[in-house]
N, C-alpha and C positions, 0 to 999 in steps of 0.2 A: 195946487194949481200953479202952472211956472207964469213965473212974471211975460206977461204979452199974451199967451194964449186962454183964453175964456174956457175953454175945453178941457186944459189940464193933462195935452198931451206929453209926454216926457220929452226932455232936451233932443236935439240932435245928434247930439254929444254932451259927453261931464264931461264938465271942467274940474279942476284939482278941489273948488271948494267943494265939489258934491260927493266926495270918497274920502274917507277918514283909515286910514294907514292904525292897523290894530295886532298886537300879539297875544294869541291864545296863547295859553301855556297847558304842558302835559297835563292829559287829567283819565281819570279811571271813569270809564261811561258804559251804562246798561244799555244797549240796542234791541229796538224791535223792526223788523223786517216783516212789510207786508208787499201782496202784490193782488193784481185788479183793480176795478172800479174802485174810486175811492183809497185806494193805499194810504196816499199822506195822511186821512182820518183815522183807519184802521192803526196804521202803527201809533199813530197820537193815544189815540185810546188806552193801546196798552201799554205806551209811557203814561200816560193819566194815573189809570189804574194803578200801578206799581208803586207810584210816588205818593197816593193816595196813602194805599193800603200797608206801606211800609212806613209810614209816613217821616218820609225822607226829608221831607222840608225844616221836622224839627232834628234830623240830625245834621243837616247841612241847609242852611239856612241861603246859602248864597249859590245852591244850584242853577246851572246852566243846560238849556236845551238846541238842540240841533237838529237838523234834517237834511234830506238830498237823495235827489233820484238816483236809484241805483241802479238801474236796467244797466244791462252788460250793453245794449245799443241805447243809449239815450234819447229818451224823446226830446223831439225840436221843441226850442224854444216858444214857450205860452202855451203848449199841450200838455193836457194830463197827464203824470206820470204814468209807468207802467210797474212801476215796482220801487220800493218808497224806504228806506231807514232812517228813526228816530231813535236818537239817546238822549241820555241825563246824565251829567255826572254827578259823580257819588262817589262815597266812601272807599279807599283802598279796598280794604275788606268786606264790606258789603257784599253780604249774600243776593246773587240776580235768578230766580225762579226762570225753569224751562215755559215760557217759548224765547223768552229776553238770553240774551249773550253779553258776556263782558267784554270790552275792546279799550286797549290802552293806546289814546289818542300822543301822537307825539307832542303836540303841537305846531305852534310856525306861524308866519304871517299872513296877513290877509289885506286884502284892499275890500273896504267896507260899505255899503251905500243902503239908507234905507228904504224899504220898499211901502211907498204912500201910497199907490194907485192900485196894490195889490194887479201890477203889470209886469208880469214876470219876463218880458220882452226886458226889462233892465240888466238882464243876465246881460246879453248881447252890449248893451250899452256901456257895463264898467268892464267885459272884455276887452271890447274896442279901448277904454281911458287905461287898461294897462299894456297892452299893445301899443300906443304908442307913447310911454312914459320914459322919460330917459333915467327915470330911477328905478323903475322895479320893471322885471318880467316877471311873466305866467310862469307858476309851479305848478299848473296843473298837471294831475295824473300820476306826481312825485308821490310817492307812496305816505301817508302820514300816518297811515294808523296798518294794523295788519285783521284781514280779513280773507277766509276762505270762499265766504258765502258772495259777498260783494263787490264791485271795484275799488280802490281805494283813491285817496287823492283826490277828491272832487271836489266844487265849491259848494259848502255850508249855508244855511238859511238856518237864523239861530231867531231861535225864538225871543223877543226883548223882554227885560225885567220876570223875568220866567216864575219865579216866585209868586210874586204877585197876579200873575194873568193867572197861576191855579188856584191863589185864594181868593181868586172873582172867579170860580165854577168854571176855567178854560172852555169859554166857550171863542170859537172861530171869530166872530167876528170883535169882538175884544185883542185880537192879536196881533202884534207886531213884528214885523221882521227884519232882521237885515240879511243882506246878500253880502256873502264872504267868500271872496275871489282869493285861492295862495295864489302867494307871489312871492318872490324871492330879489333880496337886492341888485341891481347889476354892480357888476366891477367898475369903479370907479376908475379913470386914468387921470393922471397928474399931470 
């Protein structure tokens, strides 16, 4: 709940303390790709499953997971996706079973904000706090990973402590997110 509002409606605007400035780094990630009703669950699922059934947690103990609508049109903001990709990374070498794909993520920066109210209208909000930031602009759209099937370059919703939300049975409402806007430094002048 923000300080003043009883309702717990989101700011106006962030301000700089509500975005944490983060660098992912390269990483090798298993993708599933679902679409219709429900996607984000569906492809969860079969990131679930995979990391389950390979059980990748005891080979990479510090996996990380991600999401993001992938519709070639994007649905507006706070509407259900239309089409949904989830990865995990893993192992260089790591074997990914057909329907999952391997995608080597470049990395890059990001402006970060976590999502409490499960108000996905904060997309719009930490847009707008790097629109108008005299340190970073949008790199959206920059291509950061490579994909035939999807677009690339979009902002991430990374699952928190990811580890641990699957060794409490990944269930939805146990889950955390953050929203991960790329961005990229501007050019400083002197």
């Amino acid at each position: 709940m923000n300080e003043g509002d009883p309702v717990g409606r989101p700011p106006a605007l962030y301000e700089d303390k509500d975005v944490r400035i983060v660098y992912l780094p390269p990483m090798t990630v298993a993708a599933a790709c679902a679409s219709g009703d429900g996607c984000e669950v569906k492809a969860g699922n079969m990131i679930t499953r995979y990391v389950v059934e390979s059980r990748l947690l005891s080979i990479k103990p510090d996996a990380r997971s991600f999401g993001f609508d992938c519709s070639r049109d994007a649905a507006p903001i706070g509407t259900p996706s239309r089409m949904y990709e989830m990865w995990v990374s893993i192992p260089d070498a790591m074997e990914i079973p057909s329907p999952l794909v391997r995608r080597e993520f470049h990395g890059g920066l990001y402006a970060a904000h976590a999502l409490t109210n499960w108000d996905f209208r904060d997309w719009r909000l930490l847009g707008e706090w790097v629109r108008k930031s005299d340190t970073y602009a949008s790199d959206w759209g920059a291509p950061r990973w490579a994909s035939e099937e999807t677009p690339v370059g979009q902002g991430l919703e990374e699952t928190a402590n990811y580890p641990e939300f699957i060794a409490n049975g990944g269930r939805m409402e146990d889950m955390q997110l953050d929203l991960l806007f790329p961005i990229t430094e501007k050019a400083q002048t002197v």
